[in-house]
C-alpha positions in Angstrom: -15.8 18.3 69.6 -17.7 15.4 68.1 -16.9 16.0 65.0 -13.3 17.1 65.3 -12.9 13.6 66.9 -14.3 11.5 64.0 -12.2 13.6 61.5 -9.3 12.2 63.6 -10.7 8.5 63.7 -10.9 8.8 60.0 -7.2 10.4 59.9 -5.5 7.4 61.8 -7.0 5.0 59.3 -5.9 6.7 55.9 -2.8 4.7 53.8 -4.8 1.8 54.8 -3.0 1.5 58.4 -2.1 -1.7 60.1 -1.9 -1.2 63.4 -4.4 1.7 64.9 -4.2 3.5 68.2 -8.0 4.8 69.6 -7.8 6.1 72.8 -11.7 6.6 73.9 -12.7 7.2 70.1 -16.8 7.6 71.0 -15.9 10.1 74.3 -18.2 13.2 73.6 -20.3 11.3 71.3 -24.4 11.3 71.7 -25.9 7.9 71.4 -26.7 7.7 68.0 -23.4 9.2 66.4 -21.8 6.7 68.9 -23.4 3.5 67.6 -22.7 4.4 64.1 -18.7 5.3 64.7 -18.8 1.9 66.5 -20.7 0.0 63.6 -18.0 2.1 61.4 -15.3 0.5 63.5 -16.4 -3.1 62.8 -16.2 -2.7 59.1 -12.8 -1.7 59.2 -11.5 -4.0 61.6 -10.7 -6.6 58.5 -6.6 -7.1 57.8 -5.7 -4.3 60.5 -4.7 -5.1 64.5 -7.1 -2.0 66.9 -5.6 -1.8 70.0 -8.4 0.6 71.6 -9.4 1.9 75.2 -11.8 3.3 77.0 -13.8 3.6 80.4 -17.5 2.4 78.7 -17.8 -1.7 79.2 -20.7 -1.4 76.5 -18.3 0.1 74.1 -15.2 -2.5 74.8 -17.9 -5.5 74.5 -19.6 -4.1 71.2 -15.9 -3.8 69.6 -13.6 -5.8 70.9 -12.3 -9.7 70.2 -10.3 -9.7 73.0 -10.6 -7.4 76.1 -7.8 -6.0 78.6 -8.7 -5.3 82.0 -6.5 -3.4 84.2 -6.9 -2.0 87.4 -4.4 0.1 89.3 -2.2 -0.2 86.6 -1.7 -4.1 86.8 -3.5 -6.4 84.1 -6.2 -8.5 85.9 -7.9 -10.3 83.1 -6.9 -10.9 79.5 -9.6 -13.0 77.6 -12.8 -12.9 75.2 -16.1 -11.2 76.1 -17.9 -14.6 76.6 -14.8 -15.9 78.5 -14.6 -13.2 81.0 -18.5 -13.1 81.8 -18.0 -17.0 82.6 -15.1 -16.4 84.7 -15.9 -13.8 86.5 -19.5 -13.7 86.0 -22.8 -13.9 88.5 -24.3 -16.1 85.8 -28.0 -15.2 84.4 -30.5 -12.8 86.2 -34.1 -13.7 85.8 -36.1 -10.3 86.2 -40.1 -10.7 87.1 -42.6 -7.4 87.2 -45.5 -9.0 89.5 -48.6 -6.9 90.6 -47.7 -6.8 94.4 -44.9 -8.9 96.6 -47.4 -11.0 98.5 -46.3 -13.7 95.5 -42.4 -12.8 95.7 -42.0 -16.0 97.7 -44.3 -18.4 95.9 -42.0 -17.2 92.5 -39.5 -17.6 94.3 -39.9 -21.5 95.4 -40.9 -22.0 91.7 -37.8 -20.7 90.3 -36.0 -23.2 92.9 -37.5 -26.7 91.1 -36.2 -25.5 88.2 -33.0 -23.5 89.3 -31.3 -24.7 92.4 -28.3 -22.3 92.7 -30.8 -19.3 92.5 -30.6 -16.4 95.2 -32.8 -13.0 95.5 -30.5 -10.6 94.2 -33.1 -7.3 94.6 -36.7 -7.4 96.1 -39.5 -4.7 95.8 -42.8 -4.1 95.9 -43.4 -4.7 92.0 -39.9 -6.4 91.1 -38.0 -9.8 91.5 -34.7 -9.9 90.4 -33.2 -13.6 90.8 -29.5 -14.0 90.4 -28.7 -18.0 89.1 -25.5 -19.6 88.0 -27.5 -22.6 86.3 -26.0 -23.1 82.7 -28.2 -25.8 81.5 -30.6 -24.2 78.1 -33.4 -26.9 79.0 -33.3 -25.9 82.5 -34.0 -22.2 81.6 -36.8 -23.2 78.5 -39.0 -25.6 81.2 -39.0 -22.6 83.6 -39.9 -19.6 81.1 -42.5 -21.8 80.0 -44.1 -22.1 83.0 -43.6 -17.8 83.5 -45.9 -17.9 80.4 -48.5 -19.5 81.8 -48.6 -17.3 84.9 -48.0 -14.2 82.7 -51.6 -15.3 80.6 -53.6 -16.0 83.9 -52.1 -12.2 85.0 -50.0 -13.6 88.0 -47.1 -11.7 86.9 -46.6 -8.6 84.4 -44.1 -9.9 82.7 -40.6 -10.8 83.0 -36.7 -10.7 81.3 -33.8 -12.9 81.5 -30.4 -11.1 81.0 -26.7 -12.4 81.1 -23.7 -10.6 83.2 -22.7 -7.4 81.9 -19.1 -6.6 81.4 -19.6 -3.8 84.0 -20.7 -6.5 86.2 -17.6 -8.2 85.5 -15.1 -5.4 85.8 -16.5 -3.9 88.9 -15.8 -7.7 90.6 -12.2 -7.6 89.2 -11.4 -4.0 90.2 -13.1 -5.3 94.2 -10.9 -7.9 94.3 -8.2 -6.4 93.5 -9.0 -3.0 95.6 -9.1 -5.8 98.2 -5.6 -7.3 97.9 -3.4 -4.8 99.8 0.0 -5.6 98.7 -0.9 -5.5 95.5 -2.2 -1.9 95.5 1.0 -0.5 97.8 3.2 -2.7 95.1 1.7 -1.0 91.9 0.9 2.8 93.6 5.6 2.2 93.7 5.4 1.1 89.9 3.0 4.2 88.8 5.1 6.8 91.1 8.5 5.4 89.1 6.9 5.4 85.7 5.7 8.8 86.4 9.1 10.0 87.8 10.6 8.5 84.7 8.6 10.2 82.3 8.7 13.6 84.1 12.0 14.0 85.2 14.2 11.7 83.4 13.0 11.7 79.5 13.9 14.8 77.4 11.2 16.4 76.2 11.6 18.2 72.5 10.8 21.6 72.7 10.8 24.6 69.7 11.9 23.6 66.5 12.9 20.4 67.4 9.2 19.7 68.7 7.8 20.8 65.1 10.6 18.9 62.9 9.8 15.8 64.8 5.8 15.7 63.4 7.3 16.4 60.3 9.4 13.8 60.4 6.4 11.6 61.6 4.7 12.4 58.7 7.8 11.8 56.0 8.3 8.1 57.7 4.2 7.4 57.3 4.3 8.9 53.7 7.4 6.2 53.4 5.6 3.4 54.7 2.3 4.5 52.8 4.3 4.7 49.3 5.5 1.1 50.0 2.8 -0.4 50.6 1.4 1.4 47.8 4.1 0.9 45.2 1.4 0.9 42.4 -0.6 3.7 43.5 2.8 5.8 43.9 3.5 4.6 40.4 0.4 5.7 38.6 0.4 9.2 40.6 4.3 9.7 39.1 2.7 9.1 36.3 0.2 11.6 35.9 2.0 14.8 34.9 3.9 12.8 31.7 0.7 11.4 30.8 -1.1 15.0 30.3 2.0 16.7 29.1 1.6 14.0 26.2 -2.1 14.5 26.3 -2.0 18.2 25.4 1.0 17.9 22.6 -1.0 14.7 21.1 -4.5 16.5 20.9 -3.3 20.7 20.1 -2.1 21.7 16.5 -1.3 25.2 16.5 -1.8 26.2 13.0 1.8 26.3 11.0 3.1 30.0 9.9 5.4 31.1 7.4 7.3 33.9 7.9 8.2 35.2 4.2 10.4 38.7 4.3 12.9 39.6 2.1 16.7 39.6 2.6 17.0 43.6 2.8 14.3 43.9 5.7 16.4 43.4 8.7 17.6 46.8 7.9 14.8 48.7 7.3 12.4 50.0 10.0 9.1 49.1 9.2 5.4 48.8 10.8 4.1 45.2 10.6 0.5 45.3 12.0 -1.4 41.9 12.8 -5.5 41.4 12.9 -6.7 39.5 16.0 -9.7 37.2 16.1 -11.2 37.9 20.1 -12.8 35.1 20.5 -9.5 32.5 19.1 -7.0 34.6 20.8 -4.1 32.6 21.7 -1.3 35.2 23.5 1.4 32.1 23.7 1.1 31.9 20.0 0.9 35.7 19.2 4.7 36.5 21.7 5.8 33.5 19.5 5.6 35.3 16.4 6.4 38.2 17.9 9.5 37.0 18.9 10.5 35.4 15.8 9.9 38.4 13.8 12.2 40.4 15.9 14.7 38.1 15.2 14.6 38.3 11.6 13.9 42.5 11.8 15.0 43.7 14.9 13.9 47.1 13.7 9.9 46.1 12.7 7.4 47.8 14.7 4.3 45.4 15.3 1.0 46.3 16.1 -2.1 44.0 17.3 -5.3 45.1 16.1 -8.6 44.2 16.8 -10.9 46.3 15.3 -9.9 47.5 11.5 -12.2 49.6 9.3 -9.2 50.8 6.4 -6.9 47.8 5.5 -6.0 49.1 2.1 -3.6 51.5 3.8 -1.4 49.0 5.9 1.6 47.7 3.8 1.7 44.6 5.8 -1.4 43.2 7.2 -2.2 39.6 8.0 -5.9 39.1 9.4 -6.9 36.5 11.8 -3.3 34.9 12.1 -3.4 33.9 15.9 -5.9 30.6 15.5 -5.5 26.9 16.2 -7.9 25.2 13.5 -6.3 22.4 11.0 -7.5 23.5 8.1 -6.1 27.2 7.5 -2.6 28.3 6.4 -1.3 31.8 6.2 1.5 33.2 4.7 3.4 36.6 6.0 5.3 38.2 2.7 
């Protein structure tokens, strides 16, 4: 499955694409193959519009300038990754690993010198997480000094400051909006009539015309992929006329002369031709065939390969079928 997905990613880019549909591109993906179709993704985001979705917030945050979120089919938010964590955001969470929570509150009333608008998001025995909206960078490097200090005289572990996830964000949108009763009853009536549109109301194509119409998908991308590529199309409709006057340009066939007299087309007569294996043309040797039996319809002409008696053959011409420059032969 993973694979037959990033043959398809690959697909929907060829012709150098413009605009390009991904619709959960890293679903079935382990970890590692994930990060590198998404890295992938980034370096071919250059001249081309992606509009992509999917149900992981890590994913839509690594890839996307601008995100999207819906929720019961209505758009809730429609801004950057920065912007939306901002917006909608609990701010920074300041995460502390301490030995025991005898000191929870001293930390605690530290914290609150440095950041007022601080609350105790989760408490346990060995853990502190502190939820602030404080936006001020001095602010934040005064305090993790002073975590430093406590962390070298072993009055805490150690500690972590992280901003809001997009998860974060999206799971406050999709509350709110879960909480707004009119506005779920007023899209569940705009999902039911798009669905009854689509289900009952659109034609489907079925058979034949179902197969003609990916056809005819592909013949208007080919289109669109020759003009864009008018060059490229140019040079591949040249191709064939440039090896057709490769080949006459760079094979001489060794010139023949056919010498028989006037009376011969009436006389029935053997005509026996030596073969060299191993420069064994059979284009060339129907060729002469053919011209013979023009001149003397009633010759008889024999190819031979291995020939011990020559002195008994009235016409023999040895080694005739070759291609080198430098050798003539005459038929009398």
């Amino acid at each position: 499955g993973g694979m037959k997905r990033r043959l398809s990613i690959a697909c929907a880019f060829i012709g150098n694409t413009r605009f390009v549909l991904l619709d959960e591109p890293s679903s079935g993906l382990d970890p590692i193959n994930r990060r590198l179709l998404w890295r992938w993704i980034r370096s071919m985001k250059e001249n081309r519009t992606i509009l992509l979705s999917t149900h992981f917030m890590e994913e839509a945050d690594a890839l996307s300038d601008r995100i999207i979120i819906l929720s019961n089919g209505n758009i809730c938010a429609n801004d950057t990754s920065t912007q939306l964590k901002r917006l909608y955001g609990s701010g920074y969470k300041l995460i502390l690993n301490t030995n025991n929570n005898q000191d929870h509150i001293y930390l605690f009333e530290l914290i609150k010198k440095y950041l007022i608008n601080s609350t105790i998001e989760i408490e346990s025995n060995n853990q502190l997480i502190i939820q602030t909206n404080e936006q001020s960078s001095q602010l934040f490097i005064d305090l993790l000094y002073q975590l430093e200090i406590l962390k070298e005289n072993n009055f805490i572990l150690n500690y972590g400051l992280s901003n809001t996830t997009l998860e974060e964000v999206f799971l406050r949108i999709a509350i709110d909006q879960y909480e707004n009763n009119e506005l779920i009853e007023e899209n569940q009536d705009l999902i039911e009539d798009n669905c009854f549109e689509i289900f009952n109301q659109k034609l489907i194509e079925q058979g034949y015309d179902f197969y003609l119409s990916q056809y005819e998908g592909l013949f208007i991308k080919s289109i669109r992929i020759a003009y864009r590529r008018s060059i490229l199309l140019f040079v591949i409709l040249l191709i064939p006329f440039i090896f057709e006057y490769f080949i006459k340009t760079t094979t001489d066939y060794e010139s023949i002369l056919i010498d028989i007299d006037d009376w011969s087309h009436l006389k029935e007569q053997n005509i026996y031709i030596g073969i060299n294996q191993y420069e064994y043309d059979e284009y060339l040797f129907n060729r002469i065939i053919s011209r013979i039996n023009q001149r003397s319809p009633l010759a008889n002409i024999y190819k031979l390969t291995n020939i011990t008696t020559i002195q008994q053959l009235d016409y023999f011409y040895w080694n005739l079928i070759v291609k080198h420059k430098s050798s003539r032969h005459i038929i009398k």
